[in-house]
SEDONU-340490 format. One record per residue: x, y, z of N, C-alpha, C in turn; residue number from 1. Coordinates in pm, 1 decimal. Layout:
N
X, Y, Z, X, Y, Z, X, Y, Z, NUM
...
This chain:
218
-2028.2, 3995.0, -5149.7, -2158.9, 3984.5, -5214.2, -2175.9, 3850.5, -5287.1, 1
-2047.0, 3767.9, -5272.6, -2158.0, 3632.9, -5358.8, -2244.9, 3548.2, -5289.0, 2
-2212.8, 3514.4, -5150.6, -2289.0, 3448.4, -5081.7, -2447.0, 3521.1, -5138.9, 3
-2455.3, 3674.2, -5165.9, -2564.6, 3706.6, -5149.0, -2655.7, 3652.1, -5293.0, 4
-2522.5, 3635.2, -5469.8, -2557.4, 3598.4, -5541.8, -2612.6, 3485.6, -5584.3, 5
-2564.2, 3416.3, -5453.4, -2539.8, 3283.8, -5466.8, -2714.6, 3215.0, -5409.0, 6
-2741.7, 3295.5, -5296.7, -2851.4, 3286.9, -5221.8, -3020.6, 3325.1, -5305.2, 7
-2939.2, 3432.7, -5415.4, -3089.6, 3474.0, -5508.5, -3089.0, 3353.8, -5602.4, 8
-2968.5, 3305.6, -5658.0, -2986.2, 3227.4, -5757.1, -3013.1, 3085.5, -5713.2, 9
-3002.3, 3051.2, -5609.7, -3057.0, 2934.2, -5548.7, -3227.5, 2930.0, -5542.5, 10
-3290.6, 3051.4, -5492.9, -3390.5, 3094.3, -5524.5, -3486.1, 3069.0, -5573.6, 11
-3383.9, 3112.8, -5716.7, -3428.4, 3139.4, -5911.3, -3484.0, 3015.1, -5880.9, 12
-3397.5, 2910.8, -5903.9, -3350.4, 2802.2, -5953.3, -3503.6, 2690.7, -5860.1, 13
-3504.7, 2713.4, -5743.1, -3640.5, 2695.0, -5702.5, -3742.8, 2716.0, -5768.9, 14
-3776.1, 2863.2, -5774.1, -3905.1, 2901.6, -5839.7, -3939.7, 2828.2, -5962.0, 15
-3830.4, 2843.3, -6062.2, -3812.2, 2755.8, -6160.0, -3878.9, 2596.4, -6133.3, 16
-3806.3, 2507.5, -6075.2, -3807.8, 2423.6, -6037.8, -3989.2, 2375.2, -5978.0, 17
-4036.9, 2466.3, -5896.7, -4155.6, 2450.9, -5885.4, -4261.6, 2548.2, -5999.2, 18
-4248.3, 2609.8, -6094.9, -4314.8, 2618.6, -6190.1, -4287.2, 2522.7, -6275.3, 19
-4221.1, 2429.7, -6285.2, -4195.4, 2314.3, -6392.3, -4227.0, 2161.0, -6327.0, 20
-4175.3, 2161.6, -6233.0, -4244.3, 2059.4, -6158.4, -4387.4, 2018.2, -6058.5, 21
-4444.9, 2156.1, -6045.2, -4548.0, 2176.6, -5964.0, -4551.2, 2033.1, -5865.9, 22
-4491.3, 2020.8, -5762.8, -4496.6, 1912.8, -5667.3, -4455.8, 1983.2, -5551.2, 23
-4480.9, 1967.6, -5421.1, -4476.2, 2029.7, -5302.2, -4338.1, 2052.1, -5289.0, 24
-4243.0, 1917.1, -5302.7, -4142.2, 1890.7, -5263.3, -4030.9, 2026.2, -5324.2, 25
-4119.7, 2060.2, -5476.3, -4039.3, 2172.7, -5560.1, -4042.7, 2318.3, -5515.6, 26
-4066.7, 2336.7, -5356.5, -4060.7, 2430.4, -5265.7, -3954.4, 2516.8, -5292.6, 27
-3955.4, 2656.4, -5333.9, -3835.3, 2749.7, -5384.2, -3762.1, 2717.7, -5271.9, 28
-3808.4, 2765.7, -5130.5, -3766.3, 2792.9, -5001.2, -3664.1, 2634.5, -4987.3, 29
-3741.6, 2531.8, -4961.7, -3680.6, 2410.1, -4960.0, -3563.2, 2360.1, -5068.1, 30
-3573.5, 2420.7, -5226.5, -3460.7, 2361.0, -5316.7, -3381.9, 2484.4, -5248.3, 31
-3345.4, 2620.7, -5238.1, -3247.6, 2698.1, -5226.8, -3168.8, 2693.0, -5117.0, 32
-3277.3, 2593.9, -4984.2, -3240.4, 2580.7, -4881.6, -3107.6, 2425.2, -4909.9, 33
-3116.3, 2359.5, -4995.0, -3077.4, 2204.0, -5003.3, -2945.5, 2281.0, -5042.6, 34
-2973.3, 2346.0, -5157.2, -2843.3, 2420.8, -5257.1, -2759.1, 2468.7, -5227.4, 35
-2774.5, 2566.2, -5083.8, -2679.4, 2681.9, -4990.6, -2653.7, 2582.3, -4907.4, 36
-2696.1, 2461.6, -4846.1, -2680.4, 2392.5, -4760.8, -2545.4, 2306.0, -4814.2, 37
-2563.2, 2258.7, -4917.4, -2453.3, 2194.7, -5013.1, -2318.6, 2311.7, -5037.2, 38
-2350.4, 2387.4, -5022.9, -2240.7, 2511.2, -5129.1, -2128.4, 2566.1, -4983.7, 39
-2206.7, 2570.7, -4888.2, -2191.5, 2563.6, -4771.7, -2039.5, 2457.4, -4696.7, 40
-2149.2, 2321.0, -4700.8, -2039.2, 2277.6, -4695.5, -1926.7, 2208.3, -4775.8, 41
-1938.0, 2240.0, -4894.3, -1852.8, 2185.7, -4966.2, -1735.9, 2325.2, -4975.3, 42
-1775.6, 2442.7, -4952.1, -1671.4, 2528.5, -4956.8, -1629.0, 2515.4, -4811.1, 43
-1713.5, 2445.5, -4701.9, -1625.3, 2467.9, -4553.1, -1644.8, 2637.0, -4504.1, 44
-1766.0, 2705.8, -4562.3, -1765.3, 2812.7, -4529.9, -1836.5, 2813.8, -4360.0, 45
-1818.6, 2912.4, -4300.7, -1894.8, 2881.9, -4144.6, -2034.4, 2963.5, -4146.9, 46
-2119.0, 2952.1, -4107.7, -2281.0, 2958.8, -4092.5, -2271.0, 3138.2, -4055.4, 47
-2146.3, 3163.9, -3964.8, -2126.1, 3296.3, -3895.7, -2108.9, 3425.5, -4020.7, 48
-2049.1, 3337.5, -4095.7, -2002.0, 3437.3, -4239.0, -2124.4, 3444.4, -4339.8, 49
-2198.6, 3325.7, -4317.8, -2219.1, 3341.9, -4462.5, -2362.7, 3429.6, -4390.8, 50
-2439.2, 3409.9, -4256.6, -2497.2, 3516.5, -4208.3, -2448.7, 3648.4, -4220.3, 51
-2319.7, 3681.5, -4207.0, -2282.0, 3794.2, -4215.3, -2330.2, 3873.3, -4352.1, 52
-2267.7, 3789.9, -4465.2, -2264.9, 3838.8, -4587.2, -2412.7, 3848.3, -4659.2, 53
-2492.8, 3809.4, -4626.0, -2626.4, 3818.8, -4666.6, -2703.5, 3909.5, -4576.6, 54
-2672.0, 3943.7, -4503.1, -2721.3, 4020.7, -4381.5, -2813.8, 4123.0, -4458.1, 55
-2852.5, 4208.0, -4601.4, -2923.0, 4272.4, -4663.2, -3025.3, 4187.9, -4688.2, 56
-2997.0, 4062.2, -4738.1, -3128.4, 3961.5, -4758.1, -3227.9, 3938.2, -4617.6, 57
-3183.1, 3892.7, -4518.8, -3204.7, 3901.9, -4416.3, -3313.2, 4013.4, -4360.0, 58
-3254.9, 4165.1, -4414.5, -3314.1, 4247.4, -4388.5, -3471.3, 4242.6, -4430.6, 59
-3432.9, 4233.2, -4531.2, -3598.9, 4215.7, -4605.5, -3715.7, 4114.3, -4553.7, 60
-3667.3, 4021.3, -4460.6, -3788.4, 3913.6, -4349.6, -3885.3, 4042.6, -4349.4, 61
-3809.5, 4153.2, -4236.9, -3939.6, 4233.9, -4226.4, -4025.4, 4325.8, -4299.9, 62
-4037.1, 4330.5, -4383.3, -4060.5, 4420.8, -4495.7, -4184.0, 4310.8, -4580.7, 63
-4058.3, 4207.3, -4546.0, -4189.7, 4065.8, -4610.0, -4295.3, 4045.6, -4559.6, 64
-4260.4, 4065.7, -4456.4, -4408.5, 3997.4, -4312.8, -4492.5, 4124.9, -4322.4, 65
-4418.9, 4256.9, -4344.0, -4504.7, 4338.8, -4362.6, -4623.3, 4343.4, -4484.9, 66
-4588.0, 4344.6, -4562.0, -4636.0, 4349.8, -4695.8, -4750.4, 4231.3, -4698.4, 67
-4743.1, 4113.9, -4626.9, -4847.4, 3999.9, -4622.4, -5006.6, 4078.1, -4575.6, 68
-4950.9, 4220.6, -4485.9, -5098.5, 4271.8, -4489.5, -5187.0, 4334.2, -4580.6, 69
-5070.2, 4364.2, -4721.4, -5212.3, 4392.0, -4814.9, -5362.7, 4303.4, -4847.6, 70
-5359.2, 4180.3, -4867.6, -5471.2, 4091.2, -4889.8, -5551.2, 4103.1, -4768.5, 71
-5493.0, 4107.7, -4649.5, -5552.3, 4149.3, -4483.9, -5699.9, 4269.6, -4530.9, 72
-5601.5, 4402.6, -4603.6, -5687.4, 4545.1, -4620.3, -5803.8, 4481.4, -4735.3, 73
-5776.1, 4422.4, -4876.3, -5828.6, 4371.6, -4948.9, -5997.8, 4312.2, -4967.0, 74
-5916.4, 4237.3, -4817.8, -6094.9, 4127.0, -4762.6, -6130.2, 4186.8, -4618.2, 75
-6092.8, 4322.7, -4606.8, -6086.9, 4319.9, -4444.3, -6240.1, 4309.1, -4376.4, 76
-6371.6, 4319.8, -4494.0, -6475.5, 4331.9, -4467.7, -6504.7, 4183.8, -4459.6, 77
-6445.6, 4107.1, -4518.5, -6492.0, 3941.5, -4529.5, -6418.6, 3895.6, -4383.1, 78
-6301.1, 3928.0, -4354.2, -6192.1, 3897.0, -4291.3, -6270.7, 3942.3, -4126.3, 79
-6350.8, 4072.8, -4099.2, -6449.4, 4116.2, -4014.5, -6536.7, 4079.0, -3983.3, 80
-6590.2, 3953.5, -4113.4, -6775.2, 3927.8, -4086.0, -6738.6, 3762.7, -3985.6, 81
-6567.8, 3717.9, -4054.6, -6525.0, 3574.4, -3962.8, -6411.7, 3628.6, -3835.2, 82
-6443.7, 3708.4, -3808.0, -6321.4, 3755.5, -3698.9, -6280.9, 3633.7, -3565.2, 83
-6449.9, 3594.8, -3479.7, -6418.0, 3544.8, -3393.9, -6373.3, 3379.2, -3468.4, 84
-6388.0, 3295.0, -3540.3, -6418.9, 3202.6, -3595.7, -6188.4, 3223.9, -3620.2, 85
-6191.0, 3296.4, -3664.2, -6006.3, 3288.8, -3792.5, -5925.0, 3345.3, -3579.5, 86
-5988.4, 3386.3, -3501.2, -5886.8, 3429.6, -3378.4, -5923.5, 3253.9, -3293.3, 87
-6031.9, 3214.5, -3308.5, -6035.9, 3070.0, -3183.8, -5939.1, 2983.2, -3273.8, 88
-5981.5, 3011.8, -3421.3, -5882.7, 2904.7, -3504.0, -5708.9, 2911.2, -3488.9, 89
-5694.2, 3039.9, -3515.0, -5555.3, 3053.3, -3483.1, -5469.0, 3052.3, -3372.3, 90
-5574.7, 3109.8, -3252.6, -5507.3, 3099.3, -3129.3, -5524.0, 2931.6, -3084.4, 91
-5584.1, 2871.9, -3157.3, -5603.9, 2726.8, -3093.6, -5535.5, 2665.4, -3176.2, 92
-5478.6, 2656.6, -3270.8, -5372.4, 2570.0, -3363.4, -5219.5, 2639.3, -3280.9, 93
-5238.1, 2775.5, -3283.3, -5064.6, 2774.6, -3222.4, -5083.0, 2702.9, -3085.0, 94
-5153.4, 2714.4, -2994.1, -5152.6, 2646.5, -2872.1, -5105.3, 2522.4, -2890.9, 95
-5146.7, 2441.1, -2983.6, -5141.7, 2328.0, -3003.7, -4989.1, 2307.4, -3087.1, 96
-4973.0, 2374.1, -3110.3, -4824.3, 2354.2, -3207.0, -4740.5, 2376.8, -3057.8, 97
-4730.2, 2492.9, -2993.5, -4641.3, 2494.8, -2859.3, -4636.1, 2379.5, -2790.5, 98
-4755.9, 2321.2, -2765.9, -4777.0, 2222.1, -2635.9, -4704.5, 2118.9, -2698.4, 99
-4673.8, 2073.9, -2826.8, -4625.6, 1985.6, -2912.2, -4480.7, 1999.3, -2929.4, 100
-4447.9, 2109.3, -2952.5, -4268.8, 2194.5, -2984.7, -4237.7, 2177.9, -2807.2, 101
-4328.7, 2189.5, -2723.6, -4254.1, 2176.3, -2573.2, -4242.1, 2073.6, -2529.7, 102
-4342.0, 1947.8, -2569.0, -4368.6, 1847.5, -2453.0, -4286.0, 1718.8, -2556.8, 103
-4278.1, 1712.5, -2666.1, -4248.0, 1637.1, -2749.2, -4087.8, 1604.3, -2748.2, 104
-4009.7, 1741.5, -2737.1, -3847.8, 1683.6, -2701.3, -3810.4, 1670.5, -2582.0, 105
-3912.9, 1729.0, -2452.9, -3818.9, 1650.4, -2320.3, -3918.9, 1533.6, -2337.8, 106
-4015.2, 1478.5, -2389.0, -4012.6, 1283.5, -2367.6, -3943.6, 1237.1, -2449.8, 107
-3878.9, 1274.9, -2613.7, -3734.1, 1244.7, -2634.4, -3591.7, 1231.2, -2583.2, 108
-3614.0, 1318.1, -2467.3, -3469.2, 1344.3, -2377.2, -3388.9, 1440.3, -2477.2, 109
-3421.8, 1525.1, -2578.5, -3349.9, 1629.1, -2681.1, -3289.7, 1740.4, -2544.4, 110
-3176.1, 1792.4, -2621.0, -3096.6, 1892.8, -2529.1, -3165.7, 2028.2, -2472.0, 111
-3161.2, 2077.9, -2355.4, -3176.3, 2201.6, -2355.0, -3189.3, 2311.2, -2442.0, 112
-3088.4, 2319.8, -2533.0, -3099.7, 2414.5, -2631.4, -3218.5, 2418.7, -2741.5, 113
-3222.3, 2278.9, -2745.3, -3309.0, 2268.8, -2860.1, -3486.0, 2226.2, -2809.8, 114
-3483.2, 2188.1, -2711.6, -3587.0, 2222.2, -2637.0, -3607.9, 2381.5, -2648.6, 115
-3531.3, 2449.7, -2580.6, -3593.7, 2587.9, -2604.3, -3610.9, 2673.9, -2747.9, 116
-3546.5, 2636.4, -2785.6, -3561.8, 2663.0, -3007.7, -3668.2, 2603.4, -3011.5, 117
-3723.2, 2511.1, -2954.8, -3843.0, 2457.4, -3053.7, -3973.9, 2543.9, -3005.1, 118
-3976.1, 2602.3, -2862.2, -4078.3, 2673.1, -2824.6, -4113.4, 2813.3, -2926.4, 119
-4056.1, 2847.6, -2995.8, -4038.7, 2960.6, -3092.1, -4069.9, 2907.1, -3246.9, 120
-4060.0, 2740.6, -3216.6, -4107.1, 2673.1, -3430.6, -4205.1, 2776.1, -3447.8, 121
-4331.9, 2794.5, -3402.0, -4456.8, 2806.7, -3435.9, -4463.5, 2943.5, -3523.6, 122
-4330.8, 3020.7, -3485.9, -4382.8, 3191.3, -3548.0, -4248.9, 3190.1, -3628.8, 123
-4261.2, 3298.0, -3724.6, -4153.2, 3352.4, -3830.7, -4049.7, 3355.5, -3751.8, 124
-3911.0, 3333.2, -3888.6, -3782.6, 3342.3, -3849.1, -3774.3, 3455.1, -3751.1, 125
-3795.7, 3581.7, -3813.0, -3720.7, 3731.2, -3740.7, -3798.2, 3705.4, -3609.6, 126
-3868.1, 3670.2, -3571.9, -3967.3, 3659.4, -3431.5, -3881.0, 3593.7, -3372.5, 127
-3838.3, 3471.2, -3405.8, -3802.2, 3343.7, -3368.9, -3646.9, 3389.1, -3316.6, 128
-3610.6, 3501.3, -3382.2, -3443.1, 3542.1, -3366.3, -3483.1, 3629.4, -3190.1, 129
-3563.3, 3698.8, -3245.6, -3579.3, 3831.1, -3106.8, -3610.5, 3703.1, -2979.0, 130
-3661.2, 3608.2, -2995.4, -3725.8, 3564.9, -2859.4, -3613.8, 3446.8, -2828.9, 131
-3546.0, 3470.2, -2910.7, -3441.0, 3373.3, -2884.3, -3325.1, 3438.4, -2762.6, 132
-3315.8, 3552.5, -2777.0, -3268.7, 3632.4, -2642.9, -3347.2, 3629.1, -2517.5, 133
-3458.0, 3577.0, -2500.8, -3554.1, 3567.1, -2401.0, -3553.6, 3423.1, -2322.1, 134
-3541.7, 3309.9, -2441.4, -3550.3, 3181.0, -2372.6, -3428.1, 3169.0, -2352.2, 135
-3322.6, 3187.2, -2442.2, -3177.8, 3142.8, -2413.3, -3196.4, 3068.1, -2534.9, 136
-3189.3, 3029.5, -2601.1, -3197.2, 2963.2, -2703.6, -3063.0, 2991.0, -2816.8, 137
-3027.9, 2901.0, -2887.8, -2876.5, 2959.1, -2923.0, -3000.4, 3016.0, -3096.0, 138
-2974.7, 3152.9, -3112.4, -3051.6, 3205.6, -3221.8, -3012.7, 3129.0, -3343.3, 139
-2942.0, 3097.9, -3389.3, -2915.7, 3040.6, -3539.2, -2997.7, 2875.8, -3562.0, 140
-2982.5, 2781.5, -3409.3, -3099.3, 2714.9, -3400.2, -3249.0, 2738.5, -3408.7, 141
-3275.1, 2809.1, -3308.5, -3424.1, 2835.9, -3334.2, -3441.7, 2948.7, -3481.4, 142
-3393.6, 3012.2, -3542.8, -3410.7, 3072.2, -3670.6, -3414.8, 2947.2, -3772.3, 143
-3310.2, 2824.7, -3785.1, -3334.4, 2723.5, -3779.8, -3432.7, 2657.3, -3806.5, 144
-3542.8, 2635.7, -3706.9, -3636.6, 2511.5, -3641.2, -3792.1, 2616.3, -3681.7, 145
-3748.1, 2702.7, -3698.8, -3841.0, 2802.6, -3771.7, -3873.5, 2797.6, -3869.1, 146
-3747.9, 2807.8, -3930.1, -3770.9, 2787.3, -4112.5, -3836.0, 2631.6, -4160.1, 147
-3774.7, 2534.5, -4072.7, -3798.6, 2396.6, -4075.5, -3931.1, 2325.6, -4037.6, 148
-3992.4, 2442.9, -3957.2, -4138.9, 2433.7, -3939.7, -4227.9, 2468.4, -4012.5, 149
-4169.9, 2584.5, -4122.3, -4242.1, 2655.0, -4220.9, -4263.0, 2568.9, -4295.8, 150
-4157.2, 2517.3, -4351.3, -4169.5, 2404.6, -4500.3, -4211.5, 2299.9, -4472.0, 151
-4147.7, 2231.3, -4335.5, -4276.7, 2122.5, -4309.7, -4430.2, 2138.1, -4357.8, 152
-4506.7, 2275.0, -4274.5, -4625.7, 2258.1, -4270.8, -4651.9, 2292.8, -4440.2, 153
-4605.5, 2395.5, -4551.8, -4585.7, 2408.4, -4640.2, -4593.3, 2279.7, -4737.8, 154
-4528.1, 2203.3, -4719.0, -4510.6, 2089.9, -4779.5, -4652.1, 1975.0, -4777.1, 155
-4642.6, 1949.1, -4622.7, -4796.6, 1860.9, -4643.1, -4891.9, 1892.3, -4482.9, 156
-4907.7, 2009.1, -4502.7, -5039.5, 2050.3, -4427.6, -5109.2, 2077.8, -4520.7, 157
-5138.2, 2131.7, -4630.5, -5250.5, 2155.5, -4709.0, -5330.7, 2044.2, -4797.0, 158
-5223.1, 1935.4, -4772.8, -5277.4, 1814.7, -4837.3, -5319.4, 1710.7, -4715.1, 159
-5233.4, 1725.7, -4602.7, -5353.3, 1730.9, -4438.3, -5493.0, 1724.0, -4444.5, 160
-5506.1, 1865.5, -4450.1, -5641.8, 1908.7, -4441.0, -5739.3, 1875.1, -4570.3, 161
-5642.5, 1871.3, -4669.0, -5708.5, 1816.0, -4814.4, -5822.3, 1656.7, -4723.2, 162
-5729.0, 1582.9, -4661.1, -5762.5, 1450.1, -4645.3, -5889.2, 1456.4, -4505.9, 163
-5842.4, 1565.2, -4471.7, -5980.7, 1590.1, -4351.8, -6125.3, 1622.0, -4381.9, 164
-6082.8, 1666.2, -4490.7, -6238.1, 1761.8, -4546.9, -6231.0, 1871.5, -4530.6, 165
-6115.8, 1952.3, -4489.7, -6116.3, 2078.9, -4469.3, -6101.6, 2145.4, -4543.6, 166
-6230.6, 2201.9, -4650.9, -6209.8, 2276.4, -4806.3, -6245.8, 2403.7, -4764.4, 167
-6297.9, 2486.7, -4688.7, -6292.6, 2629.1, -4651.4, -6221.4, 2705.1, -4647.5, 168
-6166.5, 2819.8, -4724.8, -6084.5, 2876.5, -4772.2, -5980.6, 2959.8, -4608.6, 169
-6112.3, 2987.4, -4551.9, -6047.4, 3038.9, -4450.2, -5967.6, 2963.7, -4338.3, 170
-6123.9, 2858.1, -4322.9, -5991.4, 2753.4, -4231.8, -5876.5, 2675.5, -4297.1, 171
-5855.7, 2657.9, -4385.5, -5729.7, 2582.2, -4436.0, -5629.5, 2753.8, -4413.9, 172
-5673.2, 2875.7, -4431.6, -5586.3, 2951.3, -4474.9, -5540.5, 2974.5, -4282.7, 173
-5611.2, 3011.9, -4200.1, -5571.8, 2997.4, -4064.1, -5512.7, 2910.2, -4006.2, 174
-5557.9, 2745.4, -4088.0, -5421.5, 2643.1, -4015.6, -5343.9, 2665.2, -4007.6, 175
-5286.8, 2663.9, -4140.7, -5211.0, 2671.0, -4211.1, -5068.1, 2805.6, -4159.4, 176
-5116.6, 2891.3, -4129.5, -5065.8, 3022.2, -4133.9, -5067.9, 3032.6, -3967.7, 177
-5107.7, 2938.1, -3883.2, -5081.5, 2919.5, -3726.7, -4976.6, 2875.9, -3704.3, 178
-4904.6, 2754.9, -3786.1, -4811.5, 2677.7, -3745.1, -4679.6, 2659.0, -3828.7, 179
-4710.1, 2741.7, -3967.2, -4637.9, 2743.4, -4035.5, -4540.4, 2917.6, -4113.6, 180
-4648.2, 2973.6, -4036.5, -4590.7, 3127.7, -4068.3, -4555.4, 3182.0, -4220.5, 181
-4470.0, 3268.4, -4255.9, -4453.7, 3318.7, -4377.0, -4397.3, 3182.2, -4483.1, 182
-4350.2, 3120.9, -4477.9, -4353.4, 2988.5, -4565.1, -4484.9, 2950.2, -4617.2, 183
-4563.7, 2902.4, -4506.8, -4665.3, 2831.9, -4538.8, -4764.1, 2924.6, -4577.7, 184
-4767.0, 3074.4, -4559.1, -4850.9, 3161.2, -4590.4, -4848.9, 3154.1, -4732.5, 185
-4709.8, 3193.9, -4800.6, -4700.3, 3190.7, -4955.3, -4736.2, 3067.6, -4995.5, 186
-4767.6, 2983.8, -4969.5, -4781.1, 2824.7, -4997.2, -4964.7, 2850.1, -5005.5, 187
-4963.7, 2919.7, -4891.5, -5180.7, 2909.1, -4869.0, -5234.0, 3031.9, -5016.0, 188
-5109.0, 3094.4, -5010.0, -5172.3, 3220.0, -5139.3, -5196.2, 3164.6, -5237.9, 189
-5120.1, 3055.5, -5275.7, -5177.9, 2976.1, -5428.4, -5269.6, 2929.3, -5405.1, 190
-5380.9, 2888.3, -5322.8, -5475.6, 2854.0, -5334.0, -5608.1, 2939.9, -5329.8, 191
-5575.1, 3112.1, -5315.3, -5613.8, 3198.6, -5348.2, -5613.8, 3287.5, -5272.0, 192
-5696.5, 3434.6, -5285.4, -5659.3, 3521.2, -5186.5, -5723.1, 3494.9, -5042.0, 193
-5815.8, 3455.2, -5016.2, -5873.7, 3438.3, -4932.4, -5805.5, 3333.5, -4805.6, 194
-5797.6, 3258.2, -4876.3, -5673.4, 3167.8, -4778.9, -5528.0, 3207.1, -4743.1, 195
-5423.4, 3306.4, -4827.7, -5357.9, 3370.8, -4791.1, -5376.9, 3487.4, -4720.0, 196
-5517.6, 3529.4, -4670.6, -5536.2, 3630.6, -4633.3, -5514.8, 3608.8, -4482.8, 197
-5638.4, 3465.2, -4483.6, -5650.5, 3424.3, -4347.5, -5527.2, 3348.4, -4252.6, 198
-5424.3, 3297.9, -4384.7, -5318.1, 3237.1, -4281.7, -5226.9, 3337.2, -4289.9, 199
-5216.0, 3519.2, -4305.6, -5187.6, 3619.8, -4223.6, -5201.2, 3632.8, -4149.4, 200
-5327.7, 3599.6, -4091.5, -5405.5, 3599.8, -3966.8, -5320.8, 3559.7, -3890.2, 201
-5333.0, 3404.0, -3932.3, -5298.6, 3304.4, -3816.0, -5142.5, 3309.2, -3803.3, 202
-5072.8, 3375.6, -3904.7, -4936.6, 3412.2, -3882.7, -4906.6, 3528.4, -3727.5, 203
-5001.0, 3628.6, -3818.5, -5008.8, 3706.5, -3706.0, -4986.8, 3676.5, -3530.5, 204
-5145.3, 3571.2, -3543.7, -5177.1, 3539.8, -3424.7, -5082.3, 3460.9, -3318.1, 205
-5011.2, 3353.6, -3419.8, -4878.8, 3259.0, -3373.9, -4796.8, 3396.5, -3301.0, 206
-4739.7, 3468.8, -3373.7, -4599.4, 3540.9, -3325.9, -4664.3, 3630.2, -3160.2, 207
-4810.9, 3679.1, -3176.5, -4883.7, 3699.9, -3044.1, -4825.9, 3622.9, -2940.8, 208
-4897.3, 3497.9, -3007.3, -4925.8, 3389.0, -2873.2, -4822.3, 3359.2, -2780.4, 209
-4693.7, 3341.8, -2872.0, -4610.3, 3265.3, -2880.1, -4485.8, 3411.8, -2744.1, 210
-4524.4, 3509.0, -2845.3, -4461.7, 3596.1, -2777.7, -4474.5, 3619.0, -2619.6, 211
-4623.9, 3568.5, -2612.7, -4686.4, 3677.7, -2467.5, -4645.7, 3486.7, -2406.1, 212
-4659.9, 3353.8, -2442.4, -4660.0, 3249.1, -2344.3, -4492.8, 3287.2, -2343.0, 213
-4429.8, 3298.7, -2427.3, -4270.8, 3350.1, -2387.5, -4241.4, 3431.3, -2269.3, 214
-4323.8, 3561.9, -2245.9, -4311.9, 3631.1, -2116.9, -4343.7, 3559.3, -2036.4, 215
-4475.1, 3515.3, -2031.9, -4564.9, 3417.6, -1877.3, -4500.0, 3362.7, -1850.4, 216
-4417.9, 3255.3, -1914.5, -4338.2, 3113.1, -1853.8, -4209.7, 3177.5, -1853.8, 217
-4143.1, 3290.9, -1861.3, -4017.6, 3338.4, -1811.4, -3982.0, 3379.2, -1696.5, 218
């Protein structure tokens, strides 16, 4: 259980960190991620164990992703009156995140493996694990390139769209929540409910898309 202590208090120490610093960079997800990353290897522990030992934390992804649908029930009448508008938005930002995660590392010449991890960035870790048995993908990469997609867009997609003109609660909350999933969702909730509602949506819609172009092209 310390890996597991070790993993909340890295956390803490985030949250902290971005209630005192309020700057993107002070990302809970991103400092706890730097912290375990350090603790990691300075003990020489292996990635296999310390998955093992947290494996209860882990558990809770789904429970998380679940729970993102209360604000969904909340506005579901607002969320109803933009239905077709938050599904062209979302299904057309993940499109665009795939065609980008696919075409972008073979004109790098990047490896097989990680070519196929990247077809899975677009949707949540636990998604990203299951479809990782589908492409071949080595799972701890694409769980990986998942998380790394989250905090990316987390970090500076909302200040993106800041620079576009894109002040609509819903479309910033559907970008946002297309390409960046449960990261970037909690990231769109501070800017209120309405935008965390809608990049549920587009969370949603990613792990769809992503899932069913996973079957087609298999």
């Amino acid at each position: 259980m310390t890996w597991v202590a070790l993993t909340l208090l890295a956390f803490a120490l985030g949250v902290l960190a971005q209630a005192r610093a309020r700057h993107p960079l002070a990302n809970p997800t991103l400092v706890a991620t730097v912290l375990l990353v350090a603790a990691l290897l300075l003990s020489r522990t292996p990635y296999g164990r310390y998955a093992a030992e947290v494996r209860p934390i882990s558990f809770l992804l789904g429970p998380a992703v679940v729970a993102l649908a209360v604000p969904l029930y909340r506005l579901r009448a607002l969320l109803a009156r933009e239905w077709r508008a938050l599904v062209v938005g979302g299904v057309t930002g993940t499109l665009v995140g795939v065609g980008v995660d696919t075409l972008l590392p073979r004109l790098l010449g990047l490896s097989a493996e990680v070519q196929r991890s990247l077809v899975t960035a677009p949707v949540t870790s636990p998604v990203a694990l299951q479809l990782a048995g589908v492409t071949g993908a080595p799972p701890a990469l694409a769980a990986t390139l998942a998380v790394l997609s989250g905090l990316l867009g987390a970090l500076f997609l909302p200040s993106v769209l800041t620079r576009l003109g894109v002040r609509h609660p819903l479309a910033r909350g559907v970008a946002v929540g297309s390409v960046s999933h449960g990261i970037g969702t909690a990231r769109a909730r501070e800017e209120g409910e309405e935008t965390g509602a809608a990049s549920s949506i587009g969370m949603g819609l990613a792990a769809l898309v992503v899932t069913l172009a996973v079957a087609l092209l298999k």
